[in-house]
C-alpha positions as CSV (number, residue, x, y, z in Angstrom):
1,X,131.7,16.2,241.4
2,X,131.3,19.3,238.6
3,X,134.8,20.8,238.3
4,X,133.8,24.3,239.6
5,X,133.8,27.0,236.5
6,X,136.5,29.1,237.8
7,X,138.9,25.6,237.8
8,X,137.6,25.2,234.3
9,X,138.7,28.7,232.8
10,X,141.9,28.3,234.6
11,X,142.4,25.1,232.8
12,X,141.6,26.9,229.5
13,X,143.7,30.0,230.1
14,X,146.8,28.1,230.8
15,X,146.2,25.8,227.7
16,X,145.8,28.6,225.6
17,X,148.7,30.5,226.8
18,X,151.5,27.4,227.4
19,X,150.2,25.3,224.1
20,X,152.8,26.2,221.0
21,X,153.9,24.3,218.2
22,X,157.3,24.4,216.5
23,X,157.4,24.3,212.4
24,X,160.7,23.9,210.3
25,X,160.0,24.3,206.6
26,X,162.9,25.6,203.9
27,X,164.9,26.8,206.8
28,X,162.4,28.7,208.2
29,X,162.1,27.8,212.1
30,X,159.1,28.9,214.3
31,X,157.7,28.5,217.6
32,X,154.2,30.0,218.3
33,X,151.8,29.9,221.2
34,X,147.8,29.1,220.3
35,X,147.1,32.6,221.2
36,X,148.8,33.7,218.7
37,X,152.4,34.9,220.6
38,X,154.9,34.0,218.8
39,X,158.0,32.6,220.7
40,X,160.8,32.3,217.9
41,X,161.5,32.9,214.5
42,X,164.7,31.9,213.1
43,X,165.7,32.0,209.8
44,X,168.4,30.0,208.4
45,X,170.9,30.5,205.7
46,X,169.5,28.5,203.4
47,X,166.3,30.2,203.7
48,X,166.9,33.3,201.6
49,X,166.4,32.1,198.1
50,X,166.8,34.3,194.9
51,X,163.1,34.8,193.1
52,X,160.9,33.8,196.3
53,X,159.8,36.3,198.9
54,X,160.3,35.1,201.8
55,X,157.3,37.4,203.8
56,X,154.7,35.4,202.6
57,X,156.6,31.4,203.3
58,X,157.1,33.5,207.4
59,X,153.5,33.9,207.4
60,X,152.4,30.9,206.1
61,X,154.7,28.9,208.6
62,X,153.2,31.0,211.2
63,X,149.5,30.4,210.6
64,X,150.6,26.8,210.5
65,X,152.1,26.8,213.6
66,X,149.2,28.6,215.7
67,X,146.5,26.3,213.9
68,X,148.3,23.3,215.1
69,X,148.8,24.9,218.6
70,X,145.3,26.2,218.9
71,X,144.0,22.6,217.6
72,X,145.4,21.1,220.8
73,X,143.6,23.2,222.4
74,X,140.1,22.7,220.8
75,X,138.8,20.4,222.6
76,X,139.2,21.8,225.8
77,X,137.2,24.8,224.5
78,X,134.5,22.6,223.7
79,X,134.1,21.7,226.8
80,X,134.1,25.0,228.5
81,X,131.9,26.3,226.0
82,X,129.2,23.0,226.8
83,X,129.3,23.9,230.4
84,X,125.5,25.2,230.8
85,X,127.0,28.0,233.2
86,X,128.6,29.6,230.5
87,X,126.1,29.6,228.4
88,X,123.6,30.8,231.1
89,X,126.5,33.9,231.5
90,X,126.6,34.7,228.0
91,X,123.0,34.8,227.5
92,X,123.0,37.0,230.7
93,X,125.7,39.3,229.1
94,X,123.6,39.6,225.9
95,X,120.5,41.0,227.0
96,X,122.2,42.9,229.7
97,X,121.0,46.5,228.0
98,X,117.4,45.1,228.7
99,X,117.3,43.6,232.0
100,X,116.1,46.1,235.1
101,X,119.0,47.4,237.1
102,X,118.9,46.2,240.5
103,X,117.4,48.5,243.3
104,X,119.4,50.5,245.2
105,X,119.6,49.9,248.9
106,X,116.8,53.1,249.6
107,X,114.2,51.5,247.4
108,X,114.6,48.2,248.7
109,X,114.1,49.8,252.3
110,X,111.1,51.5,251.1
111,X,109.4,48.6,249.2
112,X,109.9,46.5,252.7
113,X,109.1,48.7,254.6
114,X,106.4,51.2,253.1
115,X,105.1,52.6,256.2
116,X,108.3,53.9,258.1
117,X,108.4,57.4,259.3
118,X,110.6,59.5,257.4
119,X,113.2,62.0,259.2
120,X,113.0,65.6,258.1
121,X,116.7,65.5,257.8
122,X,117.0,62.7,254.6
123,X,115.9,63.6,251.3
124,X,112.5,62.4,250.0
């Protein structure tokens, strides 16, 4: 049995938002989600070291952290992006501005019925 789409992007959106990774590196400590959130950032005593700015080691330990996080996550996007339904919506979304709007309720009447006397009191 197909695990229905909705169930599927459920099981994405929760991966994304609970999978984190936690780096140490030259007492620098950071926990970060894959969508990018980070959770903590501690830095030690030892970490503030004459000569090296510490900015750049911060961000570099956070990029590290959110690859890793959003690497456990990977393949489960894979998969959701595979699913033919998705890629039937997304083909859907992209010629959207092209497609014919969908008749209104009137014009559908009128089309099935094209005959029907017409009350003096409705608009033509």
């Amino acid at each position: 049995m197909t695990e229905s789409l909705s169930t599927r992007m459920d099981r994405l959106a929760g991966a994304v938002a609970t999978s984190h990774v936690s780096l140490i590196s030259d007492g620098i400590s950071v926990d970060v989600r894959a969508n990018g959130h980070i959770i903590a950032l501690d830095i030690g005593d030892e970490a503030i070291v004459e000569g090296r700015p510490l900015g750049p080691r911060i961000a570099r330990l956070l990029n590290a952290a959110r690859d890793r996080a959003q690497a456990q996550v990977e393949d489960l996007v894979a998969e959701v992006h595979a699913d033919p339904r998705v890629t039937t919506i997304v083909e859907q979304l992209s010629d959207s501005p092209e497609r014919d709007l969908p008749q209104t309720a009137r014009e559908q009447w009128d089309e099935d019925y094209p005959h029907r006397r017409t009350s003096m009191f409705f608009d033509q």
